[in-house]
C-alpha positions as a Markdown table, in Angstrom:
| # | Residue | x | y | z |
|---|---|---|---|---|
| 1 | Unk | 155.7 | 59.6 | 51.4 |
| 2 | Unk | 159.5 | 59.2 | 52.7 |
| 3 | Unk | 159.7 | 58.8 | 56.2 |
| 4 | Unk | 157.2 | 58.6 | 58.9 |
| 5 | Unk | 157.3 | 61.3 | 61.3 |
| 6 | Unk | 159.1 | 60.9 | 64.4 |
| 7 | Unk | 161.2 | 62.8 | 67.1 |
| 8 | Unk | 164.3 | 62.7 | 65.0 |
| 9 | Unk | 162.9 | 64.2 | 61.7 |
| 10 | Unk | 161.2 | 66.4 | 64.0 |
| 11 | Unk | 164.0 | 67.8 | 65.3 |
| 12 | Unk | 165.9 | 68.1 | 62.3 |
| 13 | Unk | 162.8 | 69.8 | 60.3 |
| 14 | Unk | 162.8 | 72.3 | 63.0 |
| 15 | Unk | 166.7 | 73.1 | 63.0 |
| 16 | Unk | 165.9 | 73.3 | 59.0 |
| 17 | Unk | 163.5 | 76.0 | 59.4 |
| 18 | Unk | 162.9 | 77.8 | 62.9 |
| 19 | Unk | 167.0 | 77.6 | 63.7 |
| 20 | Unk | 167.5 | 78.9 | 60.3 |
| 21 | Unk | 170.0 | 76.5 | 59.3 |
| 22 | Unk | 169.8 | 76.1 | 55.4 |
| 23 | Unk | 172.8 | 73.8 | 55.2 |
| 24 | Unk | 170.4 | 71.0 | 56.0 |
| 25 | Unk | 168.4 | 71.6 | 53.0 |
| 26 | Unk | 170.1 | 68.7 | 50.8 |
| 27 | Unk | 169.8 | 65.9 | 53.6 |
| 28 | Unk | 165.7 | 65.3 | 53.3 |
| 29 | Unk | 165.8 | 64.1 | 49.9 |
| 30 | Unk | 169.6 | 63.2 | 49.9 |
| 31 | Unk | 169.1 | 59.1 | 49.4 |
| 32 | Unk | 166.0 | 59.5 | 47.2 |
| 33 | Unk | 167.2 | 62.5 | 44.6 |
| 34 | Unk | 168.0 | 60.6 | 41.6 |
| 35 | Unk | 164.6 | 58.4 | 42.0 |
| 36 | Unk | 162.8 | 61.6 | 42.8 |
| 37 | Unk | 164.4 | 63.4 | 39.2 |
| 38 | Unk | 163.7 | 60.0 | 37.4 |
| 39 | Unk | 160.2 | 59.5 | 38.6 |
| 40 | Unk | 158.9 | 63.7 | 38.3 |
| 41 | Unk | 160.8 | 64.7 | 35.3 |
| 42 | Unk | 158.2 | 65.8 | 33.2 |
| 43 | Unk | 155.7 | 67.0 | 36.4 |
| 44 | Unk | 155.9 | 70.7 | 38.0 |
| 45 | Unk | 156.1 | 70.5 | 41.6 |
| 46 | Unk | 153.5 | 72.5 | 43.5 |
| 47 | Unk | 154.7 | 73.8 | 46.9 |
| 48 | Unk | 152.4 | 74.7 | 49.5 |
| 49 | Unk | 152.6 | 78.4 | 51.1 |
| 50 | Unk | 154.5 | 80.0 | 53.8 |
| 51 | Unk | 152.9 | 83.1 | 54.8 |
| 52 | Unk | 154.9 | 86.3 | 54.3 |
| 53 | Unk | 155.9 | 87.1 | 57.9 |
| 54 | Unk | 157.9 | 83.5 | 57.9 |
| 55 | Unk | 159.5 | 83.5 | 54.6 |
| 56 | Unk | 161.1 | 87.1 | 56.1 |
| 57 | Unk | 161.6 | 86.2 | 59.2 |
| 58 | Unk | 163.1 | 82.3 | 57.6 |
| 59 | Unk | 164.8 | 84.3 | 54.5 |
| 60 | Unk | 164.4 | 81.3 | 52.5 |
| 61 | Unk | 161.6 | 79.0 | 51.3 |
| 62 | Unk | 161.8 | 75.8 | 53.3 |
| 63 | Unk | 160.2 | 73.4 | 50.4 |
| 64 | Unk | 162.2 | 75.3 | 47.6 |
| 65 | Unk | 165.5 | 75.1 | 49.6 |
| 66 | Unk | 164.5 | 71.7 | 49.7 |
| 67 | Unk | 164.3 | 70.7 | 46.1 |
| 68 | Unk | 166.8 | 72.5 | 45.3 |
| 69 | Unk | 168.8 | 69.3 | 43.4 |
| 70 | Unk | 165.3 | 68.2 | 42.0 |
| 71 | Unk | 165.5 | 68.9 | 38.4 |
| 72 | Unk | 161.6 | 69.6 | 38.3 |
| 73 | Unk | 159.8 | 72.7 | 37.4 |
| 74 | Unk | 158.3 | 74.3 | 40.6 |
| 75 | Unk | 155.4 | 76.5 | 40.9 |
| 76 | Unk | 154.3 | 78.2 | 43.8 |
| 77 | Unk | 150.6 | 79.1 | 42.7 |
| 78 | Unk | 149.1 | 79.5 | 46.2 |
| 79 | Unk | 149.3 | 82.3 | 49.4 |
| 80 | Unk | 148.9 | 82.4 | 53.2 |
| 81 | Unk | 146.4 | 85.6 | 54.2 |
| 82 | Unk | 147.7 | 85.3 | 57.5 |
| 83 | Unk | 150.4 | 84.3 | 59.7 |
| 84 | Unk | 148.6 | 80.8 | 60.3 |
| 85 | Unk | 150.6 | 77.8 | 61.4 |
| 86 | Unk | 148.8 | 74.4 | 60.8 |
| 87 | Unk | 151.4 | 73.2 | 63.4 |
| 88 | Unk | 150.1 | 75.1 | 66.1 |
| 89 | Unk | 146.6 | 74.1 | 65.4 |
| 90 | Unk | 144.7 | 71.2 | 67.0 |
| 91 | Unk | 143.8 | 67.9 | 64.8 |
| 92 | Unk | 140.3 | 69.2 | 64.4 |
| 93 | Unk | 140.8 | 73.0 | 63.7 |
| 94 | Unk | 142.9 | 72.1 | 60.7 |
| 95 | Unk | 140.8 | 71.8 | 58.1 |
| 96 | Unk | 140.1 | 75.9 | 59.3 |
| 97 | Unk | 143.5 | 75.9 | 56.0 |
| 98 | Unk | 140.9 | 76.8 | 54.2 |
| 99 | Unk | 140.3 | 79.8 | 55.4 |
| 100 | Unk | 143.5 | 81.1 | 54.9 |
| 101 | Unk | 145.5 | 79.3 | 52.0 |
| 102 | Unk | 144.3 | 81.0 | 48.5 |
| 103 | Unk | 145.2 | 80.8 | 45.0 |
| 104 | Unk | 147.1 | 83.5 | 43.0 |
| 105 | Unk | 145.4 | 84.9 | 40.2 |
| 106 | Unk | 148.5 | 85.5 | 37.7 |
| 107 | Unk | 150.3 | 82.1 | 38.0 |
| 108 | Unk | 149.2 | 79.7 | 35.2 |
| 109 | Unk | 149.9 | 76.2 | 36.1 |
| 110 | Unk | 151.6 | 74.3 | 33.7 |
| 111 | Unk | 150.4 | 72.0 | 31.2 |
| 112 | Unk | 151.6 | 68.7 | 32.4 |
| 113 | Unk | 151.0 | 66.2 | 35.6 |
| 114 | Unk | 151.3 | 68.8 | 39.0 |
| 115 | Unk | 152.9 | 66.8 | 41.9 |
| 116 | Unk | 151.6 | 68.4 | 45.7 |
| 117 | Unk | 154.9 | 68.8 | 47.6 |
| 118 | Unk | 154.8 | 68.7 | 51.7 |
| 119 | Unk | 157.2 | 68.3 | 54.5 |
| 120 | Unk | 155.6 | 66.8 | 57.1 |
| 121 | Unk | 151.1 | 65.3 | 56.8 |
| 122 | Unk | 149.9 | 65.1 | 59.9 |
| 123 | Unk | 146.1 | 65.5 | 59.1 |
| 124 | Unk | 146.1 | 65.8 | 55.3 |
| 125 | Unk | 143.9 | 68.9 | 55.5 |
| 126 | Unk | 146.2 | 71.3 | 54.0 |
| 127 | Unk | 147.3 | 68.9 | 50.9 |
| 128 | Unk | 143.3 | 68.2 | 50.7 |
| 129 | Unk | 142.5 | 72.1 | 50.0 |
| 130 | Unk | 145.4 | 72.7 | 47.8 |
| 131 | Unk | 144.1 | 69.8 | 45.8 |
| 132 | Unk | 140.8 | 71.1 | 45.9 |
| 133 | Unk | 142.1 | 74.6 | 44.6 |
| 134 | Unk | 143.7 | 73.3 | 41.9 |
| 135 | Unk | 140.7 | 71.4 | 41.2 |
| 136 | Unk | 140.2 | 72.9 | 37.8 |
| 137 | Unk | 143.7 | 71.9 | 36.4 |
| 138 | Unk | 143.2 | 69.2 | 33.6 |
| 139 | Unk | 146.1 | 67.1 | 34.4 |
| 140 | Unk | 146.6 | 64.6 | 36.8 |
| 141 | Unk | 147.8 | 65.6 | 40.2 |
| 142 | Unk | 149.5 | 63.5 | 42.8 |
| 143 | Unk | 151.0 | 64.3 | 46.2 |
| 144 | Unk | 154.5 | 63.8 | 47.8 |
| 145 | Unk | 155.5 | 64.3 | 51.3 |
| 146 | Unk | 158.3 | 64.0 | 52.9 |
| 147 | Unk | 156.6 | 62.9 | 55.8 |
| 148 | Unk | 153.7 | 61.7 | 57.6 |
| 149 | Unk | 152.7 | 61.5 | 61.4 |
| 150 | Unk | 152.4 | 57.6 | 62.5 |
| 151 | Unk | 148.1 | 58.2 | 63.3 |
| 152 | Unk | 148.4 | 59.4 | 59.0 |
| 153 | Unk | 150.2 | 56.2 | 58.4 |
| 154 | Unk | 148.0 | 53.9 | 60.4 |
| 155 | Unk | 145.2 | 55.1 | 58.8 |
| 156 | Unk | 146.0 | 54.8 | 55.5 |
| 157 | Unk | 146.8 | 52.1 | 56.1 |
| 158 | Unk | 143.4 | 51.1 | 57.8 |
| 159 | Unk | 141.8 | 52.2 | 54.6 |
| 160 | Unk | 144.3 | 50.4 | 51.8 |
| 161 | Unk | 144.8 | 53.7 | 50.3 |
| 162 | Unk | 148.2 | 53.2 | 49.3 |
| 163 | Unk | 147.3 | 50.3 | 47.5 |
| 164 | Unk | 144.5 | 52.3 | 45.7 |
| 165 | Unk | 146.9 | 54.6 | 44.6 |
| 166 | Unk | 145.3 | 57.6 | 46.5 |
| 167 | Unk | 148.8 | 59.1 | 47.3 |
| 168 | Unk | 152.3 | 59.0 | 45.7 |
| 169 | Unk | 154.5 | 56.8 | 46.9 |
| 170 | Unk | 158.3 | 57.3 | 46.3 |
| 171 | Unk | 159.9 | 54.2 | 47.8 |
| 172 | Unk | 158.7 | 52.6 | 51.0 |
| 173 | Unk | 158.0 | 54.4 | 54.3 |
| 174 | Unk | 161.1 | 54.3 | 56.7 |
| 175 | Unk | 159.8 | 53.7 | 60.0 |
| 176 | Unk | 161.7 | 54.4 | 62.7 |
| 177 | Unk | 165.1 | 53.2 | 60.1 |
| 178 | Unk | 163.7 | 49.8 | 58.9 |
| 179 | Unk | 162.0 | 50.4 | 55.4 |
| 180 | Unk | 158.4 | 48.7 | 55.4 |
C-alpha cells in the first residue's frame, strides 16, 4: 500500500479514469517506480477487471495505463460478467464481487510469485476473491495497492497485519503527506 485514500487521490483517480484523462497515468507510481521495478522484477502483476462496457467507454485500462513504466510482466487472467462497480456498492454488499468477477479459461498464469494489483482497497473484498481464484496457483502471491480507505488502514492496523506480513508493503503509507 502507497497512499491512504483521501479527497485528493480521490479526485485525481477520478480525473484518471471517469474524465478520461490518461496523461495522469505516470503520477500514481511516479516517486515509487524504480523501488516498484527493483522490488517485482521477477513477479507478474495480476490486474483486477474492468468490465467491458467501461474499458469502451474509458478506451484504456486504468491499472495497465498505470504500470505502464513498471518493467513487470502483467497478466490480466480475470473478467467482469456485468457492468458492476464495487464503488457504487455499500461496505456490506461488496463481498456480492463474487458474483460477478470470474476467471478466464485460456490465460495460464505464469510460473513465478503473482503480485494482486489495485488502485484504491476500501473493503478488501475484491483483492480477497481474486486471491481466492487464483487459489490453485503454486507460487506465492502478494497484493499491492495503490491505495487504501483510512477504516482499511485502521483496521489493519487494529489487527497487526502489516507486521504479519498479510499484505505487501512498498514503502510506508503517506497519510495525508507525512509518511508513517
Amino acid at each position: 500500500m502507497l497512499y491512504e485514500y483521501n479527497d485528493f487521490l480521490e479526485s485525481m483517480i477520478f480525473q484518471f479514469k471517469e474524465g478520461h484523462d490518461v496523461a495522469l497515468a505516470d503520477v500514481f507510481f511516479y516517486s515509487d517506480i524504480k523501488k516498484l521495478n527493483d522490488k517485482y522484477r521477477h513477479c507478474a502483476f495480476v490486474l483486477l477487471p474492468s468490465s467491458e462496457e467501461k474499458l469502451k467507454e474509458r478506451g484504456f485500462l486504468p491499472m495497465r495505463e498505470m504500470l505502464r513504466r513498471a518493467h513487470v510482466e502483467i497478466v490480466e487472467p480475470f473478467y467482469k460478467t456485468s457492468n458492476y462497480k464495487q464503488s457504487l456498492q455499500s461496505f456490506k454488499n461488496r463481498g456480492e464481487i463474487r458474483h460477478v468477477m470470474r476467471r478466464k479459461d485460456d490465460v495460464i498464469l505464469p510460473k513465478k510469485r503473482l503480485v494482486i494489483v489495485d488502485d484504491v482497497c476500501t473493503s478488501g473484498s475484491s483483492i480477497a476473491w481474486a486471491y481466492q481464484l487464483l487459489s490453485s496457483h503454486t507460487y506465492k502471491i502478494e497484493v499491492l495497492v495503490l491505495s487504501a480507505t483510512h477504516l482499511f488502514v485502521e483496521n489493519c492496523d487494529k489487527k497487526d497485519l502489516k507486521k504479519q506480513m498479510m499484505f505487501s508493503i512498498l514503502g510506508h503509507v503517506r497519510r495525508k503527506g507525512k509518511v508513517k
